[in-house]
N, CA, C and O atoms as a MOPAC input file, in Angstrom:
PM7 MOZYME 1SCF
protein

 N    -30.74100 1   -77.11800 1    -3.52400 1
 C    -29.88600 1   -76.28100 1    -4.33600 1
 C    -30.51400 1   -74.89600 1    -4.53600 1
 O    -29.99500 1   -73.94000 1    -3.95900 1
 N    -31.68400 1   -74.70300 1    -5.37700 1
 C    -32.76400 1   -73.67500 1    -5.25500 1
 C    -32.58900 1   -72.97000 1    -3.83900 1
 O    -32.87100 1   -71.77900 1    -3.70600 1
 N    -32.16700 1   -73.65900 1    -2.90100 1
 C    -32.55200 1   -72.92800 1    -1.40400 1
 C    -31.18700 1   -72.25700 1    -1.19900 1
 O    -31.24800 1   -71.32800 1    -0.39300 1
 N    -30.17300 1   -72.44800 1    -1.63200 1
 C    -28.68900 1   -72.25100 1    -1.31200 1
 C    -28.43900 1   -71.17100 1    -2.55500 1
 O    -27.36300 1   -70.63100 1    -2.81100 1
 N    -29.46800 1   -71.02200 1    -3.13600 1
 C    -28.96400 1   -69.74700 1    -4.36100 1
 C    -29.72800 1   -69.01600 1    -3.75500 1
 O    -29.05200 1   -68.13200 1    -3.23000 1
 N    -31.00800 1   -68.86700 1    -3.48600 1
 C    -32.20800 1   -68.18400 1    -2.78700 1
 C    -31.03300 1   -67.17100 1    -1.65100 1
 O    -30.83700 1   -65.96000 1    -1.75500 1
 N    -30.35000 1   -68.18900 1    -0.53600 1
 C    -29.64300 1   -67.75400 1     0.42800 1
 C    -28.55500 1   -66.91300 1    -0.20800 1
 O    -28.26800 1   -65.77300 1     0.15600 1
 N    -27.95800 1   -67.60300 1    -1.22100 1
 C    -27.18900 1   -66.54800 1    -1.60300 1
 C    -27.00600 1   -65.72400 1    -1.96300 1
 O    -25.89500 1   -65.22100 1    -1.80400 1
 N    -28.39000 1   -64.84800 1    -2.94200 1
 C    -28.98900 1   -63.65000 1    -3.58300 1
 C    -28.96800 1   -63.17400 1    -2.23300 1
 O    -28.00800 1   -62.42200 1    -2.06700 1
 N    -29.67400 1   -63.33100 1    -1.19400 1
 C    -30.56800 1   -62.96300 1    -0.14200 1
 C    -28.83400 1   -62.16900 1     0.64000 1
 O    -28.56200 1   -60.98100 1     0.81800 1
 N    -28.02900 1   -63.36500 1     0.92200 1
 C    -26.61000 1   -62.82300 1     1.47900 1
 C    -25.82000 1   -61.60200 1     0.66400 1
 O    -25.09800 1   -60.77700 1     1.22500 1
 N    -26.05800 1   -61.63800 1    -0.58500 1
 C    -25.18100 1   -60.76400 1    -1.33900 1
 C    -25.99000 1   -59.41600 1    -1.59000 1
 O    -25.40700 1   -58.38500 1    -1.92500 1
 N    -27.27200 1   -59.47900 1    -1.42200 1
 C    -28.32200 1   -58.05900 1    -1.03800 1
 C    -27.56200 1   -57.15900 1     0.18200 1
 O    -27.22700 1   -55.97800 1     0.28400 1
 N    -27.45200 1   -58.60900 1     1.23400 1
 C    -27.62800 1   -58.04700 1     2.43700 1
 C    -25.92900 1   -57.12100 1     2.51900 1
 O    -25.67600 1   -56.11200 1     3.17800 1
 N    -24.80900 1   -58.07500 1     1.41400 1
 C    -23.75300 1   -57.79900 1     1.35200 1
 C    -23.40700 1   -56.22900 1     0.91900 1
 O    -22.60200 1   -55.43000 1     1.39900 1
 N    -24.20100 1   -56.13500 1    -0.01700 1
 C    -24.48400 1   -54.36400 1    -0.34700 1
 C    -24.77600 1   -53.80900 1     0.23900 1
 O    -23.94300 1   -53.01100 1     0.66900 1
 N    -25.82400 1   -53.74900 1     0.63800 1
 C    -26.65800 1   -52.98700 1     1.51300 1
 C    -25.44500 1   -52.30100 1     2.94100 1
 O    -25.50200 1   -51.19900 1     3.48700 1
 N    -24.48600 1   -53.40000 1     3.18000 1
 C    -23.71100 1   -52.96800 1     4.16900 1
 C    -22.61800 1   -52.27000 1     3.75900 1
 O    -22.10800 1   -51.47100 1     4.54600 1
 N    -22.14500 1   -52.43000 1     2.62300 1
 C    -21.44600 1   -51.67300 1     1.94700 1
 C    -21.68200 1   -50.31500 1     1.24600 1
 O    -20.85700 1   -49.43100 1     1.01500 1
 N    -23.18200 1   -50.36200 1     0.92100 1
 C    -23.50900 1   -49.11000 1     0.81000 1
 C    -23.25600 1   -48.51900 1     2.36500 1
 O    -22.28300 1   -47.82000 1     2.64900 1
 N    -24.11400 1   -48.84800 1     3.15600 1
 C    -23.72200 1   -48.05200 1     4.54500 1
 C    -22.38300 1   -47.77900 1     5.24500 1
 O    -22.19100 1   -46.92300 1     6.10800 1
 N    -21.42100 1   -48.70400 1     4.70000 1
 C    -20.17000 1   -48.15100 1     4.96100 1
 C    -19.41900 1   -47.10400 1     4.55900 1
 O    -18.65300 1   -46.36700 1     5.17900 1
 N    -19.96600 1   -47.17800 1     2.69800 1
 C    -19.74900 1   -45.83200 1     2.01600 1
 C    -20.38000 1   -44.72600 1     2.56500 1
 O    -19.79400 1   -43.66400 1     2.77400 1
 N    -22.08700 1   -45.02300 1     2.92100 1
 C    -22.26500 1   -44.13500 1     3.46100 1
 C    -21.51900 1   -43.46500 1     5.03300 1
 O    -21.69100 1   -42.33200 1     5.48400 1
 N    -20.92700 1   -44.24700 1     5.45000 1
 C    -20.34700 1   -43.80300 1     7.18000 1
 C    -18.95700 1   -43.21700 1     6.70400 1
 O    -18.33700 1   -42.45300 1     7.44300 1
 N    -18.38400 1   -43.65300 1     5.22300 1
 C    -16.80000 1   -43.03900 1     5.02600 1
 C    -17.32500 1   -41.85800 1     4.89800 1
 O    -16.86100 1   -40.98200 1     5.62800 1
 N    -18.55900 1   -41.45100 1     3.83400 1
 C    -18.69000 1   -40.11600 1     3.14500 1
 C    -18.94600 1   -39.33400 1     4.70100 1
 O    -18.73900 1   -38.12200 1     4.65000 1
 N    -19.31200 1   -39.79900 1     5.88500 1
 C    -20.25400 1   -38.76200 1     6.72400 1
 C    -18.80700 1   -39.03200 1     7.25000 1
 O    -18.22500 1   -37.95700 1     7.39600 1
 N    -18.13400 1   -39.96400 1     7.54000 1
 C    -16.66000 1   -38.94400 1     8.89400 1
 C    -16.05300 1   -37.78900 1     7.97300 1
 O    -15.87500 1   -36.67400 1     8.46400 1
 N    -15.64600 1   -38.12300 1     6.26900 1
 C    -14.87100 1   -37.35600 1     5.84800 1
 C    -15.68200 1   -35.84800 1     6.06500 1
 O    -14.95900 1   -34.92200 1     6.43300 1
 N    -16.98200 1   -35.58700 1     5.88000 1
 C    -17.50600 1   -34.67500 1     6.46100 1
 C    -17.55900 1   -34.05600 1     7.13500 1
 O    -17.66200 1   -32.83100 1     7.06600 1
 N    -17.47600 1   -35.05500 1     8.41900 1
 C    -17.04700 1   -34.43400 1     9.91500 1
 C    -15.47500 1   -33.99600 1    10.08300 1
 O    -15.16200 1   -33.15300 1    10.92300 1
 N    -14.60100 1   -34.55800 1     9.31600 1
 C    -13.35200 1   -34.23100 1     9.52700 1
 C    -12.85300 1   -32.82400 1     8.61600 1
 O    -11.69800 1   -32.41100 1     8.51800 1
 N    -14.10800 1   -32.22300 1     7.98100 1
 C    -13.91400 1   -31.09900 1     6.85800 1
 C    -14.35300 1   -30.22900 1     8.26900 1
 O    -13.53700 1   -29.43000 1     8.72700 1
 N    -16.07700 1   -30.48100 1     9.13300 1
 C    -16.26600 1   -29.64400 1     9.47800 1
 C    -15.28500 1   -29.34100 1    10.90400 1
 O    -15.24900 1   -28.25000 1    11.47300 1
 N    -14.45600 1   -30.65300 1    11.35700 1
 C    -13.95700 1   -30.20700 1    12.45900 1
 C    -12.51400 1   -29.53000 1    12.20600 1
 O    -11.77000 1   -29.00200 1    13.03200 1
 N    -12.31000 1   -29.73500 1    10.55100 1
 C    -10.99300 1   -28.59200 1    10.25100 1
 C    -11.27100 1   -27.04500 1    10.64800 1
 O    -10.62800 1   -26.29600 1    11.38400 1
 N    -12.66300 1   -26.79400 1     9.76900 1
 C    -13.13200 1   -25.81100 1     9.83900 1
 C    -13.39300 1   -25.12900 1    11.09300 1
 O    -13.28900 1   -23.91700 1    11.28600 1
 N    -13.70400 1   -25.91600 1    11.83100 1
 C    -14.01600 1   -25.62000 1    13.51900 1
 C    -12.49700 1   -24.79000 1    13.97800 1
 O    -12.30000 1   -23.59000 1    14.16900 1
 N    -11.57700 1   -25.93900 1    14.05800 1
 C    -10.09800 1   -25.57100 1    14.51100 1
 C     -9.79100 1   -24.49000 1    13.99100 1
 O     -9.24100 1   -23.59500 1    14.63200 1
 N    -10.15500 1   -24.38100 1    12.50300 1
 C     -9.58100 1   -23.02600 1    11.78600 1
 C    -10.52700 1   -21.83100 1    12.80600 1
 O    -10.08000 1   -20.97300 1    13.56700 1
 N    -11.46600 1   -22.05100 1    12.59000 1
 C    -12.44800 1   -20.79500 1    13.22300 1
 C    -11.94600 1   -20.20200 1    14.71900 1
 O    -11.85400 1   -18.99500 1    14.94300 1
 N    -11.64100 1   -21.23600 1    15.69200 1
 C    -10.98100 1   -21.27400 1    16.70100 1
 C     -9.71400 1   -20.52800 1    16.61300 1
 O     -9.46900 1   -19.56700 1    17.34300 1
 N     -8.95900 1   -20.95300 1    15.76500 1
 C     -7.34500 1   -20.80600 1    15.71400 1
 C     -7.52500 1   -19.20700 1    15.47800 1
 O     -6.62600 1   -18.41100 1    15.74900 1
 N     -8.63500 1   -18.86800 1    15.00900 1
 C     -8.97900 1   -17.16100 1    14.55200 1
 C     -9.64000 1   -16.54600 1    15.50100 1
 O     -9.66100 1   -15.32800 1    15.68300 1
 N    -10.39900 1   -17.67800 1    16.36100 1
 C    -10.90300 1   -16.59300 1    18.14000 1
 C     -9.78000 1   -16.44000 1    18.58500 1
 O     -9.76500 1   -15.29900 1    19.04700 1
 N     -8.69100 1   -16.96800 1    18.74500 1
 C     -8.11700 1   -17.09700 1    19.76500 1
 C     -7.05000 1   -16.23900 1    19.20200 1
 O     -6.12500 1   -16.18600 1    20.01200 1
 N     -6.88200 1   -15.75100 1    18.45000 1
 C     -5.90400 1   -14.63400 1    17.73700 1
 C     -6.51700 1   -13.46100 1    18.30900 1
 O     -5.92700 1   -12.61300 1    18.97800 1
 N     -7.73300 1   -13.46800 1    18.00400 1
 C     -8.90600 1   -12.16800 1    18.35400 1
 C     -8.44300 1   -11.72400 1    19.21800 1
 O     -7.70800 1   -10.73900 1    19.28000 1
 N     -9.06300 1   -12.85400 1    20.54800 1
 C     -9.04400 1   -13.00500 1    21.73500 1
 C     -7.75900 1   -12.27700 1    22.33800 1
 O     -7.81000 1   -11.29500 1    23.07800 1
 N     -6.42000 1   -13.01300 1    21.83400 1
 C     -5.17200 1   -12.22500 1    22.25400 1
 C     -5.17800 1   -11.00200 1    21.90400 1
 O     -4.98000 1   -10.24700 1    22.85500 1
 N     -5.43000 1   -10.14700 1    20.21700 1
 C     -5.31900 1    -9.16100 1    20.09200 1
 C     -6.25500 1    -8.07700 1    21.02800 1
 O     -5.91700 1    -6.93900 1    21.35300 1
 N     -7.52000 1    -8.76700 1    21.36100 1
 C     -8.48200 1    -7.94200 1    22.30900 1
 C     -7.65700 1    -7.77500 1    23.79400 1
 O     -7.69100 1    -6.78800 1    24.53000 1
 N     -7.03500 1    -8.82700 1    23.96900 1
 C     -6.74500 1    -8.91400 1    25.75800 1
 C     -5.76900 1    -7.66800 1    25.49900 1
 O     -6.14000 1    -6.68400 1    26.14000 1
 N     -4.61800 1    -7.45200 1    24.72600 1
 C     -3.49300 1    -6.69500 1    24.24200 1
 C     -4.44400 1    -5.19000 1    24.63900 1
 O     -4.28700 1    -4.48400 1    25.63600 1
 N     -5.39100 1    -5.00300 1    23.57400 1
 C     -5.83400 1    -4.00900 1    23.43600 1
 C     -6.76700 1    -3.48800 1    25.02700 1
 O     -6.70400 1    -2.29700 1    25.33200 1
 N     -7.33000 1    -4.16200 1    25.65600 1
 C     -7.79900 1    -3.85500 1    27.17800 1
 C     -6.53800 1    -3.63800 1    27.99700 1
 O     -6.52100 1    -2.82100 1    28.91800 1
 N     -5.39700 1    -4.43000 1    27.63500 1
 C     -4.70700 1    -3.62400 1    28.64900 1
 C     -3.60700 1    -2.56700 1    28.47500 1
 O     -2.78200 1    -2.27300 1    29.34100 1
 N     -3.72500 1    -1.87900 1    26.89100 1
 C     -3.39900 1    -0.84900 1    26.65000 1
 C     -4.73300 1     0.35000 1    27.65700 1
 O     -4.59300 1     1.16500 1    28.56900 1
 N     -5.82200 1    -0.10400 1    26.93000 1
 C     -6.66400 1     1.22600 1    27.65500 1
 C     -6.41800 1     0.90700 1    29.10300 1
 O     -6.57900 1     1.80600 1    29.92800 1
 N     -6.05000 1    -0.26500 1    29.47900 1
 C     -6.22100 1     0.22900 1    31.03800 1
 C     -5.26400 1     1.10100 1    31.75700 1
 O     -5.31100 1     1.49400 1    32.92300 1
 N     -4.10000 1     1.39800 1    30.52900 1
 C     -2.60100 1     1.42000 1    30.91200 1
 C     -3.09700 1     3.24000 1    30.80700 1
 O     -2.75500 1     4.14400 1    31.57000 1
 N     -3.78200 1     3.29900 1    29.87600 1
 C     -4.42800 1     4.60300 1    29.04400 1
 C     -5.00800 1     5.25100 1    30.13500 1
 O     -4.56400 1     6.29700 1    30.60900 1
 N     -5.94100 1     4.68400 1    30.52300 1
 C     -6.81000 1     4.93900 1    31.73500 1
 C     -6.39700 1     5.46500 1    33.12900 1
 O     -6.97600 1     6.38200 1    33.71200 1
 N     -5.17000 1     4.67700 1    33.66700 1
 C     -4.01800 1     5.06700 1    34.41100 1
 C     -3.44500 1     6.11700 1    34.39600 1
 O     -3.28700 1     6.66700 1    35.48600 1
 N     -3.01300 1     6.66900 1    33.38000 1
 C     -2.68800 1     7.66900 1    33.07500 1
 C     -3.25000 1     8.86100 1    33.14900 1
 O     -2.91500 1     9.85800 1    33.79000 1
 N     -4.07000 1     8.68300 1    32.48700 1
 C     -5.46700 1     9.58400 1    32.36000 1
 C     -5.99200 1     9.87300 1    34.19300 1
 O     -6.04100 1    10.96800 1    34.75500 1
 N     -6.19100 1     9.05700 1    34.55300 1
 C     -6.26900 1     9.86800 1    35.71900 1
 C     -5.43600 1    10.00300 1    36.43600 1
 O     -5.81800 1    10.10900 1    37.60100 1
 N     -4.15100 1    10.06600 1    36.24900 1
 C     -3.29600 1    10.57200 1    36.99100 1
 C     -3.45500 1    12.26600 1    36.74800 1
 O     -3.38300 1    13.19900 1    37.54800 1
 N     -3.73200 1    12.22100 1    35.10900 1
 C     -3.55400 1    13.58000 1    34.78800 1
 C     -4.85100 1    14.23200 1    35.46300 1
 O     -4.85200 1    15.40600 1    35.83200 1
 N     -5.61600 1    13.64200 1    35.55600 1
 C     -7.27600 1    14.23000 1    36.20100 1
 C     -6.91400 1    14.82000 1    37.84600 1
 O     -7.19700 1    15.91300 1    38.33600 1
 N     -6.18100 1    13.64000 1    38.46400 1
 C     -5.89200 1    13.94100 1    39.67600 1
 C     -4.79100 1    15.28900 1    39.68100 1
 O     -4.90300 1    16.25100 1    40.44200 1
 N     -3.67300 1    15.11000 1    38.61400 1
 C     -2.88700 1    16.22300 1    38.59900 1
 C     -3.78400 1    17.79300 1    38.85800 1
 O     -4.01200 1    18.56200 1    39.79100 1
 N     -4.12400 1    17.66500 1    37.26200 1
 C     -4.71700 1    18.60900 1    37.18100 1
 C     -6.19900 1    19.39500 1    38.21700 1
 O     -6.49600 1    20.58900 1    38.24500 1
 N     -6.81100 1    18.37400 1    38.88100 1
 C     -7.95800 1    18.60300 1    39.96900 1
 C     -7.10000 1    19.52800 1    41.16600 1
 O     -7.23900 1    20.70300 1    41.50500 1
 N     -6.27900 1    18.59200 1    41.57900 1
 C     -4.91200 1    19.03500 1    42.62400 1
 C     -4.44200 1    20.89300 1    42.12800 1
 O     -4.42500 1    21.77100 1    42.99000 1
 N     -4.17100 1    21.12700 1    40.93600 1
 C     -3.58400 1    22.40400 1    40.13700 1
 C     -4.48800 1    23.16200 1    40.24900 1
 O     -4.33500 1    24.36200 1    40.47800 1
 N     -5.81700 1    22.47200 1    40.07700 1
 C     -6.93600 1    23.85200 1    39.97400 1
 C     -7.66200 1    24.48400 1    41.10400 1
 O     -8.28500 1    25.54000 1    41.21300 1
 N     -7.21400 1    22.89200 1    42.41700 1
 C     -7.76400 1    23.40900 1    43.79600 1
 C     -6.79800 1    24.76400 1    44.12200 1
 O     -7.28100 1    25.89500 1    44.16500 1
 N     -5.55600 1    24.51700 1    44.31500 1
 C     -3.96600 1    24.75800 1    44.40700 1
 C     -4.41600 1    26.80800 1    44.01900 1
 O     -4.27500 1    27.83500 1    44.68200 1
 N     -5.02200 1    26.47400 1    42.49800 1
 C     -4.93200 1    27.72200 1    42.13800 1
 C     -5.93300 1    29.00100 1    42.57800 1
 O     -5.77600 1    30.20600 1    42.77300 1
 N     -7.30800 1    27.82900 1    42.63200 1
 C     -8.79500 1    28.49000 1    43.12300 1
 C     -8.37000 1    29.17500 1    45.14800 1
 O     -8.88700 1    30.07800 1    45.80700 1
 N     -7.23200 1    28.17700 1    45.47400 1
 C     -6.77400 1    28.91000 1    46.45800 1
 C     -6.15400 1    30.40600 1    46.67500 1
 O     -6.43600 1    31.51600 1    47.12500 1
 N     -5.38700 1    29.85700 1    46.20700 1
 C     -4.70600 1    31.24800 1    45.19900 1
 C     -4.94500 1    32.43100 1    45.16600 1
 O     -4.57800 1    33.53600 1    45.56600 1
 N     -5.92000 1    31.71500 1    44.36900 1
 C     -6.95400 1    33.59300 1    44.02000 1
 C     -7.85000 1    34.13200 1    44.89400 1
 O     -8.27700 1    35.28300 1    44.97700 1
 N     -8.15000 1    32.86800 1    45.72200 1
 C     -9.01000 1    33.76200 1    47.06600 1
 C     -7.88600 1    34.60700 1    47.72300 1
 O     -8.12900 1    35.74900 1    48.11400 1
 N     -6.18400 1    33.83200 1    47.89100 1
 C     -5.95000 1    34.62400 1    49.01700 1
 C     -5.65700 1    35.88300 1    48.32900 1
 O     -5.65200 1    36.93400 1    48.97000 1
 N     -5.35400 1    35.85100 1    46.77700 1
 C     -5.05600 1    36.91500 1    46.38800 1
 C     -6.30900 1    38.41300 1    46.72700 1
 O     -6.14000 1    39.57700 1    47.09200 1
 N     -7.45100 1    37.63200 1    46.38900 1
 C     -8.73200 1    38.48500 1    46.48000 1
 C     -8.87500 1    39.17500 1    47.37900 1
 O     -9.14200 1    40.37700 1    47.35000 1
 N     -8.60700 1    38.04400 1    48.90100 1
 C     -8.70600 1    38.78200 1    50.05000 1
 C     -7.56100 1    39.74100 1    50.26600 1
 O     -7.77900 1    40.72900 1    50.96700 1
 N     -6.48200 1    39.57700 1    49.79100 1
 C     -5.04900 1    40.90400 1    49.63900 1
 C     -5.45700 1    42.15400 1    48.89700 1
 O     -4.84100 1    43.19100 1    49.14100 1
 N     -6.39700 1    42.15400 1    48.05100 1
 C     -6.65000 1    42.80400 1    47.08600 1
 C     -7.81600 1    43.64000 1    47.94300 1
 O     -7.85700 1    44.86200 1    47.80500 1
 N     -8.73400 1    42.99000 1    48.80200 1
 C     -9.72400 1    43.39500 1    49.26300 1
 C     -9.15600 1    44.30200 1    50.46400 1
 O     -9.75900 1    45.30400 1    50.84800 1
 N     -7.82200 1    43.82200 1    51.07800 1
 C     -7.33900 1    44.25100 1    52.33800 1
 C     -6.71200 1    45.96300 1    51.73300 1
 O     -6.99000 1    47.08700 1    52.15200 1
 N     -6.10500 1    45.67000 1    50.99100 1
 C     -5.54900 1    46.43200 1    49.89200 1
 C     -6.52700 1    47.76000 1    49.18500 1
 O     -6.07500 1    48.88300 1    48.96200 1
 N     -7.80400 1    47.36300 1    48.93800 1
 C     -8.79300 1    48.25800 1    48.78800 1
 C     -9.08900 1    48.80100 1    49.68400 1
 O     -9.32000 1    49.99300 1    49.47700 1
 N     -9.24700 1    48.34700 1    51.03600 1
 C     -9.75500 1    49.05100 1    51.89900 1
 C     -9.08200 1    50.30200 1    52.94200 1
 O     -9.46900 1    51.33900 1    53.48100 1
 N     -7.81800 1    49.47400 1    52.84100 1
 C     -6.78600 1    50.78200 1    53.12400 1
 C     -6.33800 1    51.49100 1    52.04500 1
 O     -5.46900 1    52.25300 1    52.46900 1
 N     -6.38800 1    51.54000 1    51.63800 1
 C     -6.59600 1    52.99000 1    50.29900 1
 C     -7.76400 1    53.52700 1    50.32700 1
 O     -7.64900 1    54.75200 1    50.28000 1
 N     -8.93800 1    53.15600 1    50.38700 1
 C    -10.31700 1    54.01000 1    51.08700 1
 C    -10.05200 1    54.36200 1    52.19300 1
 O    -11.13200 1    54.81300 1    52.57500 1
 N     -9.25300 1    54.49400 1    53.12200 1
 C     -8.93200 1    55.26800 1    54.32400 1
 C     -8.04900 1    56.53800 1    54.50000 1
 O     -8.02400 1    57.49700 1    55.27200 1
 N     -7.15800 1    55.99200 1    53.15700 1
 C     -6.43300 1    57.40700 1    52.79900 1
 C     -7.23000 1    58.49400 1    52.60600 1
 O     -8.32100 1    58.44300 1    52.03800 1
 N     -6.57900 1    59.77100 1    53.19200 1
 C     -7.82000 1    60.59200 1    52.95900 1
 C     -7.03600 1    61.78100 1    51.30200 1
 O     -5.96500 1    62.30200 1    50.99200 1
 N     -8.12400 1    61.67400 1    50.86800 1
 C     -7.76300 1    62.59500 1    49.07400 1
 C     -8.03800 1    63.89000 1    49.57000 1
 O     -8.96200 1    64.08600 1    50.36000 1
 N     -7.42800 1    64.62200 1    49.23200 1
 C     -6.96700 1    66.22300 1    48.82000 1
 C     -7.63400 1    66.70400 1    47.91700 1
 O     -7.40600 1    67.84800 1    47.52400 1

């Protein structure tokens, strides 16, 4: 009899003991299920980022496009013009020189 109470203290230790550890395994998922909210939330906020960043790269690239179109425009305008003025120079030069041939009075 003594031996069957002995066993049974001994079983109902062991009975806690597992029940503490179960409490302890509820308290650690609910934990994990706080930090993997938190995770998703954190995520759910890269990935907003993420879109607003992609948005924003392909504005500048759109920007960028542009931009050198105007570079090319304008490179094109200033060759265009630097032409220009040579041939003007050389008219101007042709122009000087026959008027130094005129003879002054």
């Amino acid at each position: 009899m003594e031996d069957l109470m002995k066993e049974n203290r001994v079983l109902k230790r062991q009975i806690r003991r597992r029940d503490l550890n179960v409490e302890e395994l509820n308290l650690r998922i609910e934990e994990l299920e706080e930090q993997k909210d938190e995770a998703k939330k954190a995520l759910e906020s890269l990935a907003v980022q993420l879109r607003e960043e992609r948005h924003m790269i392909t504005e500048l690239q759109e920007e960028n496009r542009r931009l050198r179109q105007v570079a090319d425009s304008t490179s094109t305008a200033v060759t265009n013009t630097n032409t220009d003025l040579f041939t003007m120079w050389q008219a101007l030069n042709r122009v000087t020189a026959q008027l130094s041939e005129i003879p002054t009075t």
